[in-house]
C-alpha positions in Angstrom: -25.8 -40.1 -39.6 -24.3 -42.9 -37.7 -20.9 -41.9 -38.4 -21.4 -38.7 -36.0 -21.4 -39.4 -32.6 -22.8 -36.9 -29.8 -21.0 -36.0 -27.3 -23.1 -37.5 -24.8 -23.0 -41.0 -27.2 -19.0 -40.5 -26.0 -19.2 -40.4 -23.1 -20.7 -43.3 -22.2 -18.5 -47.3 -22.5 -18.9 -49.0 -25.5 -20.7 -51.6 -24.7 -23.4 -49.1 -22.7 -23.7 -47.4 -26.1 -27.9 -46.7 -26.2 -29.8 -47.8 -28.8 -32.1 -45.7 -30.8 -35.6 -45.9 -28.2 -32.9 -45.7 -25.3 -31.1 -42.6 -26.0 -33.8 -40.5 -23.8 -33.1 -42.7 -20.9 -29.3 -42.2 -21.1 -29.8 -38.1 -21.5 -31.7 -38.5 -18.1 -28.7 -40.4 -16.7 -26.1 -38.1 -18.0 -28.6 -35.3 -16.5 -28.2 -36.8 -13.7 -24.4 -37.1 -13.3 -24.4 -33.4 -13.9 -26.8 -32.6 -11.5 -24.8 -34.4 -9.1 -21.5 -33.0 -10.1 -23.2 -29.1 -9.3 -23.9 -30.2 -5.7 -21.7 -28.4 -2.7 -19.5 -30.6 -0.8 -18.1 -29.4 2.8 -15.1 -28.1 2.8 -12.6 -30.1 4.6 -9.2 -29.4 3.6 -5.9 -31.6 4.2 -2.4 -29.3 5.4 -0.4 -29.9 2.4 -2.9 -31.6 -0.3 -4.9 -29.9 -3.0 -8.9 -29.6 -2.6 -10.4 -32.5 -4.7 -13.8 -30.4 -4.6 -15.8 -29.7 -7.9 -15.4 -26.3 -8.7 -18.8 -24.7 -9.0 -20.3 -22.6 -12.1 -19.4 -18.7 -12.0 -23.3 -18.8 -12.0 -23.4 -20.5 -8.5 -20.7 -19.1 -6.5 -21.6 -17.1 -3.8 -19.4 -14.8 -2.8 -19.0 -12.4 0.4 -19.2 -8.8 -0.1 -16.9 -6.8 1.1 -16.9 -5.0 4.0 -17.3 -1.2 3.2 -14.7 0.9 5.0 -15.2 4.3 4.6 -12.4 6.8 4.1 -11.8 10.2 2.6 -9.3 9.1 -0.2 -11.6 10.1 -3.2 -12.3 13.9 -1.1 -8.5 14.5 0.0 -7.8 13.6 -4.0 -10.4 16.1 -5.4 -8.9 18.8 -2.9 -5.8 18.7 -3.8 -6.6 18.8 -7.8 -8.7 21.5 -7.0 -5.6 23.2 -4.8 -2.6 22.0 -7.2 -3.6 20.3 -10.5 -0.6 19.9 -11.7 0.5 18.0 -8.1 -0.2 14.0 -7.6 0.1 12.1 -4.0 0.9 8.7 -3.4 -0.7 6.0 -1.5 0.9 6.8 1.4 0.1 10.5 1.4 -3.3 9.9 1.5 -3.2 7.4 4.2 -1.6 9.8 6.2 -4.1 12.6 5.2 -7.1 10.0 6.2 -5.5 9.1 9.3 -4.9 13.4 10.0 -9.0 13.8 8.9 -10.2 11.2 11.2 -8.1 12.1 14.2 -9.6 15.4 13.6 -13.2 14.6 13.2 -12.6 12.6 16.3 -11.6 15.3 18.4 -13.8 17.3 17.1 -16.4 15.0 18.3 -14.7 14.3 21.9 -14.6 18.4 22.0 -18.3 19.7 21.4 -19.2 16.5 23.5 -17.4 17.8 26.3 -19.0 21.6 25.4 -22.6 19.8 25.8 -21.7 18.1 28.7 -20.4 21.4 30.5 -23.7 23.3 29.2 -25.9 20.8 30.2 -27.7 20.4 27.0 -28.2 17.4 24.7 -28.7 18.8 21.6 -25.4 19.9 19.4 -25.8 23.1 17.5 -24.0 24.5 14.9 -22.0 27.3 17.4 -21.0 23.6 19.6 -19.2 22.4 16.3 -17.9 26.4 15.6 -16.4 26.7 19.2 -15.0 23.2 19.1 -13.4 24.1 15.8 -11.9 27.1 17.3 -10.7 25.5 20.5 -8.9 22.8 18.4 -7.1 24.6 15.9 -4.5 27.1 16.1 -5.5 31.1 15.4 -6.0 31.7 11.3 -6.3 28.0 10.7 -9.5 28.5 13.0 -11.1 31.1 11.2 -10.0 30.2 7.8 -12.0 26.5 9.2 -15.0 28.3 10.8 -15.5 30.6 7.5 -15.3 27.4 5.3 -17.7 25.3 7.1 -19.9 28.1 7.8 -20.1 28.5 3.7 -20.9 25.0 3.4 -23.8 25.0 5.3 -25.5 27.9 3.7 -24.9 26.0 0.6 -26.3 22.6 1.5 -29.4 25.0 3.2 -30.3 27.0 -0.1 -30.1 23.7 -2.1 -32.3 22.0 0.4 -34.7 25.4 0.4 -34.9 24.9 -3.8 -36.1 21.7 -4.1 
């Protein structure tokens, strides 16, 4: 029907309007302007003026991925429902609980280092990380620590012995 125009037939000025055996030539040229359009442009942007590059299909965009940060958010949270259901904590609590974990993993560390270093040995046991822990914290915190971890263990070493 000549009444129906494609889009493409719009696009182009009147008097460029294809005839019937030139309408493949003009989809090549229109392909063409679109291939052109998709190309990436460097980036050089003007203090105070808006960026006059194409934006680029959701397809094309490459984006960075983020950089993982590891932290004990999800673990303090699951603690504490296990501890206090009916409790909640807010973002700055668990900051401050992830800041109080890493310090202590930390010292941890710089402590059973030290133990290896005073022994003369290179290879950290499992009594390194229970005297460390024992050196760190204060009297029934220690044991209450040192029971804990030492039932943690056995239960990551009878799953590993079942499979």
């Amino acid at each position: 029907d000549d009444r129906t125009q494609s889009l493409e037939d719009c696009l182009l000025p009147p008097d460029a309007m294809p005839e019937k055996g030139q309408k493949e030539v003009a989809m090549a040229d229109l392909k063409k302007v679109r291939k052109e359009k998709g190309k990436k442009i460097a980036k050089t942007l003007k203090v105070g003026k808006a960026s006059k590059r194409p934006k680029q299909p959701a397809s094309e965009v490459t984006r960075r991925k983020k950089k993982s940060v590891q932290s004990y958010n999800i673990y303090i949270f699951k603690v504490l429902k296990q501890v206090h259901p009916e409790c909640g904590i807010s973002k700055k609590g668990i900051s401050i609980m992830n800041s109080f974990m890493n310090d202590i993993f930390d010292r941890m560390a710089t402590e059973s280092t030290r133990l290896l270093r005073t022994a003369a040995r290179k290879t950290l046991s499992g009594g390194d990380i229970q005297t460390a822990v024992r050196l760190l914290l204060p009297g029934e915190l220690a044991k209450h620590a040192v029971s804990e971890g030492t039932k943690a263990v056995n239960k990551y070493l009878e799953n590993q012995a079942s499979k």
